[in-house]
C-alpha angles and dihedrals in degrees: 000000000000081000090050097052096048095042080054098043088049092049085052094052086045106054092038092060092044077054088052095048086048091054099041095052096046095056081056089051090049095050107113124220092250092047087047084053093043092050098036108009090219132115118188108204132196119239121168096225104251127125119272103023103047137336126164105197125213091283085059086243106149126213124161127131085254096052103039081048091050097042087051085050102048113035088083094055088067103262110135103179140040129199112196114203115202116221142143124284095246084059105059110091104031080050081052096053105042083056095239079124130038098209139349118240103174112103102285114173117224113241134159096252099049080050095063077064118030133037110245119222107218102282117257099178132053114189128165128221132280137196122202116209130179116280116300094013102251094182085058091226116180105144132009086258082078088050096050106043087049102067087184103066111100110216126199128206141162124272095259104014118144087226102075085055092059091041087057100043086045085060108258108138120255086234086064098064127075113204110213122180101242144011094251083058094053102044086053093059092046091056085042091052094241088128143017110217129015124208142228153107121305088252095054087047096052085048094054090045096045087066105094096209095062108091147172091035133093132170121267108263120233092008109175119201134211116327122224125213096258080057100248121126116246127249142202125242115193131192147159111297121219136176112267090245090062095061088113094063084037087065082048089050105048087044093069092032078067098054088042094051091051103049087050110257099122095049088050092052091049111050097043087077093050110266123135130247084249089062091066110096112242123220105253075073113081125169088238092066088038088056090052093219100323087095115145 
């Protein structure tokens, strides 16, 4: 009966310390981002690693148009330091949401479907598609109307790109695209002549091309991208991506983008990695219309 006792004594203990743990965990789950600011004034933040969005060099020094946005926005909400995590793209949001990360500031585009998961800051930057093809463009690519008509070109992009989404909707078969994880890995295939055409955003293109040891490729000029039906082409607005129940620091947050937008930060950041004034969002644009009613 002595045994007994203890064995109980012991289950009780047992199960009131995995109580405990529960608790406890959850309480970390239900810290806001503004609580964890207020409390730590740190954020940690999730790049992929590719000029000009967002590169963090050997000395762990960051640079990158997303993170030196975000750093301008957020240093007068109260955050004083910021801890940038390198991971592939792939990675990002479930990273995100699994809170091993507090934000993503690495060009993410806003789409609606990115939107069912994540919470969109207001975009600051619009940027079109672009396609890199080996040197001297034998395949005479300009437009995804070229994709889509050749069956036989074999097209590359990146596991979560929107633009696999546009090539799709411009008519390019789905059979046609290889998803790889990450841009290293698709730049590679295109040297090997596993594809014949990658595909990403100006920025990340100018990114690729700007590495002086990638040769034999260039990017496909004038490449237009999808074509909506008021016949403009479509762009992509990125923007910072938080969790849905940090909305409340993502309001923070657009309030002073848009201070930051107006006394000229953003447009400085901007253009001293060689974008053009037409590639900063302008304001009839808002995340909420670019979510289509997923907005969070």
């Amino acid at each position: 009966m002595r045994i007994v006792g203890v064995i109980r004594r012991a289950a009780m203990l047992i199960t009131a310390a995995l109580l405990l743990v529960s608790v406890s965990s959850e309480a970390v789950k239900a810290e806001t981002l503004t609580e964890k600011i207020a409390k730590e004034g740190k954020l940690t933040i999730g790049i992929h690693n590719r000029w000009p969005w967002g590169v963090k060099n050997e000395e762990g020094t960051v640079s990158g148009v997303h993170p030196d946005v975000l750093k301008a926005v957020v240093e007068p909400l109260g955050v004083k330091e910021v801890d940038f995590v390198v991971m592939e793209w792939g990675a990002l949001i479930p990273s995100l949401m699994s809170r091993r990360i507090d934000a993503v500031a690495s060009g993410m585009n806003i789409t609606p479907e990115r939107c069912k998961q994540v919470s969109f800051s207001e975009p600051f930057m619009a940027t079109g598609d672009a396609a890199i093809v080996k040197a001297g463009n034998p395949l005479n690519i300009h437009n995804y109307a070229d994709l889509a008509k050749n069956s036989e070109v074999r097209i590359g992009d990146a596991r979560g790109a929107s633009t696999t989404e546009s090539a799709i909707a411009s008519g390019v078969s789905r059979d046609q695209i290889e998803l790889f994880q990450d841009y290293n890995e698709l730049v590679s295939a295109l040297l090997a002549d596993r594809v014949d055409a990658i595909l990403m955003t100006s920025g990340t293109a100018l990114g690729i091309l700007n590495d002086p040891n990638v040769k034999g490729i260039e990017r496909a000029a004038p490449f237009t991208g999808r074509i909506m039906e008021d016949g403009q082409e479509e762009l992509g607005y990125s923007a910072i991506a938080f969790r849905p129940e940090d909305a409340d620091f993502r309001d923070r947050f657009n309030e002073s983008l848009a201070a930051r937008k107006s006394d000229g930060t953003v447009w400085e950041k901007l253009s001293s990695y060689g974008f053009a004034k037409a590639e900063l969002a302008g304001e009839k644009i808002t995340a909420e219309s670019l979510c289509q009613g997923n907005y969070r």
